[in-house]
Every structure is written in C-alpha cells, then in structure tokens.
LUMGUMI-752702 format. One record per residue: x, y, z of N, C-alpha, C in turn; residue in one letter. Coordinates in steps of 0.2 Angstrom, whole numbers, plus 5000, padded with zeros to 4 digits. Layout:
REM residues N
XYZXYZXYZA/...
REM end
This chain:
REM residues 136
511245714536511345774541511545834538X/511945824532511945894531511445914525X/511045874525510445904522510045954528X/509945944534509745954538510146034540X/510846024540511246104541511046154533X/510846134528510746164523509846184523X/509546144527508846174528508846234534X/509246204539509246264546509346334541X/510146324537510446384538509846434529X/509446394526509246414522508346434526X/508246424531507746434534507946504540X/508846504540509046554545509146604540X/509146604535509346674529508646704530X/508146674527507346684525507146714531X/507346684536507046724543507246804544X/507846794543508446854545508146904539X/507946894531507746944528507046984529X/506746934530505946954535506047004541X/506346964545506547004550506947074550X/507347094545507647144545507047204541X/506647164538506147214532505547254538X/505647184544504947224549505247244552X/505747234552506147294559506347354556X/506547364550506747414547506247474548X/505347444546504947474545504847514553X/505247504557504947534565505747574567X/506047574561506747624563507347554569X/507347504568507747464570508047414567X/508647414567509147354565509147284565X/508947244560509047184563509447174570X/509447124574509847104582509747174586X/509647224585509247304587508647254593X/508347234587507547224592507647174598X/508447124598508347094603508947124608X/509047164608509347214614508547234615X/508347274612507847304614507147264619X/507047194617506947144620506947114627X/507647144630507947124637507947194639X/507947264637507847314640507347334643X/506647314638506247324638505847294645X/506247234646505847194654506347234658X/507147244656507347264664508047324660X/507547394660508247434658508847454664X/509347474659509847504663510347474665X/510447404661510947364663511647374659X/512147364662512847384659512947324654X/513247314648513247274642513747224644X/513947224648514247164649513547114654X/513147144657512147094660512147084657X/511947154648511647144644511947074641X/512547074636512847034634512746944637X/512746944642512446864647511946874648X/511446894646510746874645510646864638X/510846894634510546884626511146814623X/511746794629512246734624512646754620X/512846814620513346844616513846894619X/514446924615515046944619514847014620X/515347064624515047094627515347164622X/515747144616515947174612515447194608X/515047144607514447134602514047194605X/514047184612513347234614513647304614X/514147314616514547404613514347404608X/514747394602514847394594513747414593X/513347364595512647374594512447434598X/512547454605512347494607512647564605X/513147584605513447644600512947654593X/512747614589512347614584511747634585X/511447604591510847644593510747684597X/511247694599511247774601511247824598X/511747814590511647844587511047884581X/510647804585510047814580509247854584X/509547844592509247864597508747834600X/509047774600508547724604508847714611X/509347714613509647714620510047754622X/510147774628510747844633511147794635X/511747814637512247774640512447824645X/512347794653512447844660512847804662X/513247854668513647794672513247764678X/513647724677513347674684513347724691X/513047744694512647774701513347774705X/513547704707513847664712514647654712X/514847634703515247634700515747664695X/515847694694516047754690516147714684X/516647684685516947614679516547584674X/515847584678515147554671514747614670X/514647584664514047624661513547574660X/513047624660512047574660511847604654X/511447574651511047574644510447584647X/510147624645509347654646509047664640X/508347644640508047654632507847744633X/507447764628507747814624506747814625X/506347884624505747874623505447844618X/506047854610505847814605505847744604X/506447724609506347634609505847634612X/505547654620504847644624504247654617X/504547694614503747694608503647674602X/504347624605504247554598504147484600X/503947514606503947414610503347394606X/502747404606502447364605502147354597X/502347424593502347404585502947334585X/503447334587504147274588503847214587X/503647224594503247154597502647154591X/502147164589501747154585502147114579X/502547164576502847134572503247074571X/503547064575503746994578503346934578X/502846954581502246904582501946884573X/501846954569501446924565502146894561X/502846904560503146864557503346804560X/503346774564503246714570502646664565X/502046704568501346674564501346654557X/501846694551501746694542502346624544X/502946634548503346584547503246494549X/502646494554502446434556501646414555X/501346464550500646444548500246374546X/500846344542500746284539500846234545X/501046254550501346204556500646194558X/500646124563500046104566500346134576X/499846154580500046174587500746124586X/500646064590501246014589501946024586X/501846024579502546034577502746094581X/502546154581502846204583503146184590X/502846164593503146124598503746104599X/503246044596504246014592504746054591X/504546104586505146144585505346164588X/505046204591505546244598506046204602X/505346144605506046104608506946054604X/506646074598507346034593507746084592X/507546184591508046234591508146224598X/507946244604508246254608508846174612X/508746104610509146084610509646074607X/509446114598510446124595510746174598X/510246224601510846284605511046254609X/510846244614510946204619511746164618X/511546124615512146054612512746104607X/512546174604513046204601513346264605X/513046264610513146324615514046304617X/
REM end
C-alpha cells in the first residue's frame, strides 16, 4: 500500500507542476483556476458557497481571493441583502480567460492520460474519486 501512497502523491507533484506552468501562462495561480471554475457557472457567491462547493475552508477561499484580486481577476461587493457578506464577482479579465483555462486543462488532462485506454480512465476517476470520498 504504501507503494501506492508514493505513486498517488509522485503523480500529485507532476500534475501540480504542469498544472501551475499552464496556468501561469493565462496570468493565474495554481488553485486560481479552480475558484475560477465555480465562478465561472455561478458568479457572485460569498466565500464561505464558494468554499463548500470546492471542499475546502473558507479561509482558504479569502487568503485566495485577495490574491486575485490583486491580480484583477475578481471584485469583492457586498451582498445587496446583507451587509455582513461579501460576493466575489469575476473581473473582465477572468471572463476572458475562461476558455484559454478551460483549453488548457483539457489539453493537460489529455498529455496526462494519453497512454490510458477509454476504460482505465474510467477507472481512474472512479478510484480518485472513492479515496476522496473515504478521505473526505
């Protein structure tokens, strides 16, 4: 088994530095693209939505979202209704990086499972998503 935790976590490096090389090249931060991923179907949610929809704390998505704002990919308004919250809204520049993102993710998707047959891929999906699942 811990062959297996040494293959995940040297398969989760190799992804993460691919991953940060194409995201770089579009002006966004590794973990950047997957904010911008839940925005991009439903803007304007306050980071505490955001945060339980991506599974992570709501700390995480402040600390990120300050970032990108700074970099000018998202506004922070208050919430209409509630003064208390704030909503995160993309920015023109995030709107005109959705689909260069999205490409890029695809084609590093594709380089990372090329060798795979349809099936495995399959497979894999279903084996990640029941160690999140079981590590959740």
């Amino acid at each position: 088994m811990t062959d297996l935790i040494r293959l995940l976590t040297r398969a989760q490096k190799l992804l993460r530095a691919a991953s940060d090389e194409a995201m770089r090249q579009h002006g966004v931060r590794i973990g950047q693209n997957l904010v911008l991923e839940v925005l991009w179907e439903t803007d304007g949610l306050t980071p505490g939505e955001l945060a339980s929809r991506m599974g992570v704390t709501t700390p995480t998505v402040v600390n990120t979202a300050t970032r990108m704002e700074a970099a000018g990919l998202l506004r922070r308004r208050p919430d209409p209704t509630d003064g208390r919250l704030v909503r995160l809204y993309l920015t023109a520049k995030a709107r005109a990086a959705q689909q260069p993102i999205q490409e890029a993710r695809r084609r590093l998707a594709e380089r990372a499972t090329a060798t795979l047959t349809e099936a495995e891929r399959r497979h894999l999906a279903s084996a990640l998503e029941k160690i999140i699942e079981q590590m959740s």
